[in-house]
Structures are given as C-alpha cells and as structure tokens.
C-alpha positions in Angstrom: 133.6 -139.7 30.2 135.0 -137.8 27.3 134.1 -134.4 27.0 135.6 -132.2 24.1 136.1 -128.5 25.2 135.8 -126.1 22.2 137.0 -122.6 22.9 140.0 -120.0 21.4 140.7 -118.7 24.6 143.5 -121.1 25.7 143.5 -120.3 29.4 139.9 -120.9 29.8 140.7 -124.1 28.2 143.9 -124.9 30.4 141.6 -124.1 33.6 138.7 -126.1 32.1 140.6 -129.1 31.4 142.6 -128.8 35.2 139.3 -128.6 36.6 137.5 -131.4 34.6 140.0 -133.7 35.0 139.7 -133.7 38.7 136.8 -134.9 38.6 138.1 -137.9 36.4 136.7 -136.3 33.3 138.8 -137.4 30.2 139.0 -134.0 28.4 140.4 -132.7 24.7 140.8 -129.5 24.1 140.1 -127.7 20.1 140.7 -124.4 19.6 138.5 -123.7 16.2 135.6 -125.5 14.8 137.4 -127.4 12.2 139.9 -129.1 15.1 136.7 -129.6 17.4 135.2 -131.5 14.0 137.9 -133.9 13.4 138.2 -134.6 17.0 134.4 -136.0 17.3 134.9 -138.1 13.7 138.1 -139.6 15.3 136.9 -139.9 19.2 134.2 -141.2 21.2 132.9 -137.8 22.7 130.6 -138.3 25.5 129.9 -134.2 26.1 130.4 -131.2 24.5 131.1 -127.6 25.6 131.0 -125.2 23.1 132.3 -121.5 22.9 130.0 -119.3 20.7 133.0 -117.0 19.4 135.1 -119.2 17.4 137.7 -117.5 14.9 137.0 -119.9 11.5 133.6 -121.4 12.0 130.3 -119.8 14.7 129.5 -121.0 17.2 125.9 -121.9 16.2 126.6 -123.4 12.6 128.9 -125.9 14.1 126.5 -126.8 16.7 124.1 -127.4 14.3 126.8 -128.9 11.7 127.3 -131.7 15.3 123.9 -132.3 15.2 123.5 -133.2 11.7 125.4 -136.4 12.5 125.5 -136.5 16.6 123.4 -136.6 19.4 125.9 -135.6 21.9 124.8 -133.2 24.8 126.8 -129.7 24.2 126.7 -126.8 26.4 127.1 -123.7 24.7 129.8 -120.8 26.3 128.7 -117.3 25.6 130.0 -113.7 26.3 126.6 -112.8 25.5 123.7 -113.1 28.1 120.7 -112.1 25.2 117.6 -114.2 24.9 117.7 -114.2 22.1 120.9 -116.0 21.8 119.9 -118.7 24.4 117.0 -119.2 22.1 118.9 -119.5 18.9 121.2 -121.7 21.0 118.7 -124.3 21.8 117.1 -123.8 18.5 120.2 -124.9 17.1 120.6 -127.7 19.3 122.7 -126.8 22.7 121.4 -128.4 25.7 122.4 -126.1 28.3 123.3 -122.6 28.2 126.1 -120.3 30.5 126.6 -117.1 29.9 130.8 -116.0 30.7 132.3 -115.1 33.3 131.1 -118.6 35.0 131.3 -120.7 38.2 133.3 -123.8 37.5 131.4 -125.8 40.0 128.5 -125.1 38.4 128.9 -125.8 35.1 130.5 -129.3 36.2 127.0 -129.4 38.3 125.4 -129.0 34.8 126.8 -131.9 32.6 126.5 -134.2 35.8 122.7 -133.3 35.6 122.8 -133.0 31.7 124.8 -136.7 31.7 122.1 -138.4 34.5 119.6 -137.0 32.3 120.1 -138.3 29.3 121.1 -141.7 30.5 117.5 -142.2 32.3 115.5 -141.7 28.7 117.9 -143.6 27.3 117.0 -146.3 29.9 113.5 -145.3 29.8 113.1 -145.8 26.0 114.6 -149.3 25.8 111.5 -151.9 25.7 112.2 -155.9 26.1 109.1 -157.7 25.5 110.3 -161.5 25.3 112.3 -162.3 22.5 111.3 -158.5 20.9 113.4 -155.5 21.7 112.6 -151.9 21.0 114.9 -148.9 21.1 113.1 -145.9 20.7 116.6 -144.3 21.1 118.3 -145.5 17.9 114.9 -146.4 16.5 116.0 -149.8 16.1 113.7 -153.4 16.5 115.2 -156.3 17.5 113.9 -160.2 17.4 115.8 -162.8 19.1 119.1 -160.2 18.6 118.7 -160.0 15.2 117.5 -156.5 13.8 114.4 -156.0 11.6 114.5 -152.9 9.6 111.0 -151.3 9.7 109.8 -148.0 8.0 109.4 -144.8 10.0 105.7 -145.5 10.5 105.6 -149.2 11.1 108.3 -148.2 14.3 106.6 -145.6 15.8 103.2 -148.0 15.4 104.7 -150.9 17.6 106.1 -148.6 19.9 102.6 -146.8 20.1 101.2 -150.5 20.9 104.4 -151.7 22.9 104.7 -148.9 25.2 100.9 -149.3 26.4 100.5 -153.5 26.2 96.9 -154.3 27.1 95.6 -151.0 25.8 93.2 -151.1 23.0 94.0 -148.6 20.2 91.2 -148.5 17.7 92.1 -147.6 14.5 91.8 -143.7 14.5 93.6 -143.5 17.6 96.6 -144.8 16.2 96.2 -143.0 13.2 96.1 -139.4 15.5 98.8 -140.6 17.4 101.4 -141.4 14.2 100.1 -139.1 11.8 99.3 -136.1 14.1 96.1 -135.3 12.2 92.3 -136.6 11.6 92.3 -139.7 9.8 91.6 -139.4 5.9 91.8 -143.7 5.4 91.9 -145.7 8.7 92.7 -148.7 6.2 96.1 -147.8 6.0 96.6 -148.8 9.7 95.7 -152.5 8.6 98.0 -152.4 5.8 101.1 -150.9 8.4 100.2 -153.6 11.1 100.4 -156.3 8.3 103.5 -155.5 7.0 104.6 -155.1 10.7 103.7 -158.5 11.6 105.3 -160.1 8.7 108.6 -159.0 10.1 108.4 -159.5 14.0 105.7 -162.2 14.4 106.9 -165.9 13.9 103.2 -167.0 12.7 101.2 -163.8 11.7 98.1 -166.2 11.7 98.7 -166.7 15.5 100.2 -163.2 16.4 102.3 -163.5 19.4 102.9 -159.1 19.9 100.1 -157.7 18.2 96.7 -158.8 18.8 93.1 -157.9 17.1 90.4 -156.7 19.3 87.5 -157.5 16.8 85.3 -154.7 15.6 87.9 -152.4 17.8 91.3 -152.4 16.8 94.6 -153.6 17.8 96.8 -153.9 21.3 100.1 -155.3 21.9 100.2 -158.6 24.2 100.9 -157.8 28.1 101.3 -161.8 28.4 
C-alpha cells in the first residue's frame, strides 16, 4: 500500500516513514501542499495523512482540493485538539482525526481499520446479477463487460431495484427513495424504467432484470 505523508516537519516525517515502512507500507514523503499535489497526479496513493499546518497551502483547502478529484482515505495531523477543528476536518473530507503529540501504533492501528473499512463497502457495493454488474462505488453498469452509461437517476433506480430483488417497489416508493421527497408525477418513474430497459435488457418486451408487478409497480428479478 502507498500512503503519501504530508507534513513540514521533516523529522516527524523521517520517523513516520521508518515506522510505516516496517510494516511494509510503501511511503512518500511531501513537505507542502503543492509537492503532496503532484505526487497523487503522478502516483497511485492508496492513503493519505495529512498535517493541518502546511507553509504554502492549509491544511483543510487541500484536503478539500484531494477530494475534488479523489476518494482516497486521509487522516488529518493537528496541533490543535478543538472541536471545532475535527468538525471542519471531516466537513472537509478527512476520515480520521489525531491530535499531535501521537502514538505511532495507534495511528498505524487507524489506517489498518480505515483501509479494512473501506475495502468491505467497496465489496459490499459491487452487485453481479448474471450477465449485469453494478458498482455503486464508481457508479458504473455493466452488461456482459461492456459498460452502459445511465443518467444519475436511472443508476440509483436499478440499484434501488437490484439491491432488494423480489421486492415490490410501487411507484411512489421509488420516487421517495430517488428523489427524497413526496411524489409530484409518479409517471416519470415509467419513463426512467423505460429508458433503463432499453439499455440493459436484451428484449425490453420480455424483461429479463426488471419486472412489472401489474397495478403495483416494479421489482428486479431474484431468478
């Protein structure tokens, strides 16, 4: 695993990266936030660990200038131990927080716990359903390996259905669980699953995924 340490003090960083890498951690070190930057464009970053006080860019804009374009757990480094902070951190995007002076052992505790994490929803959240696949991770759909570009709506729609197969969602069900509000036009839902059956199904006559409960509404195939 790769994990980029980002910190201006360099003997934190010399004793981090010792310490890492005896646990078989692949680590590079940056010492500002424009170093750390070109670092995750150029590598394959696994985890981050992120000091606040940074002499060119803070702490908190470049963990939130990471997560415009990366998903990568950070753990943020603070001399501060404010609420407040901890609560701007995660606000921002940080995953974990440790306040300095800190145990070694414990923050190596946290990304092993951090890392197990996120690998289980990633597993979790990666549907094969014959020749359909789902990632709700990348929010990408898949038929026979090859993708299928859906809108926004029409993905989180056949995941709705996908994740629960056999479940009957009637129409304003799915419509409170996309939309997040009472339905204004239910008929929209039969326009979504139409468009979403022209791209997955083989015969949308003889839907293979979704199914029509008449006078009820729609489920995804368990069979």
């Amino acid at each position: 695993m790769n994990i980029l340490v980002i910190d201006d003090e360099k003997l934190i960083v010399k004793g981090l990266k010792h310490s890492l890498e005896q646990q078989g951690y692949n680590v590079f070190p940056a010492y500002n936030g424009t170093e750390a930057l070109r670092i995750i464009d150029e590598e394959d970053i696994d985890f981050i660990i992120l000091d606040l006080m940074l002499p060119d860019i803070d702490g908190m804009m470049l963990c939130k200038k990471i997560r415009k374009n990366y998903d990568t757990p950070i753990l943020m480094l603070t001399a501060k131990d404010g609420d407040y902070d901890k609560i701007l951190g995660f606000e921002f995007g940080a995953d974990d927080y440790m306040t300095k002076p800190f145990n070694v052992l414990e923050l190596i505790a946290r990304i092993k716990a951090i890392s197990r994490r996120l690998k289980a929803r990633k597993e979790e959240v990666l549907l094969s359903l014959g020749d359909l696949t789902i990632n709700w991770y990348e929010r990408k759909v898949y038929v026979k390996g090859r993708e299928i570009k859906l809108t926004a709506k029409e993905f989180d729609m056949l995941y709705l259905l996908a994740k629960n197969p056999g479940r009957v969602f009637t129409r304003e069900n799915i419509f409170n669980h996309i939309w997040d509000e009472e339905p204004l036009d239910v008929r929209t839902i039969d326009v979504h699953i139409k468009n979403i059956r022209e791209k997955i199904e083989e015969d949308i006559k003889n839907p293979k995924y979704i199914k029509t409960k008449w006078g009820v509404g729609y489920y995804f195939n368990k069979d």
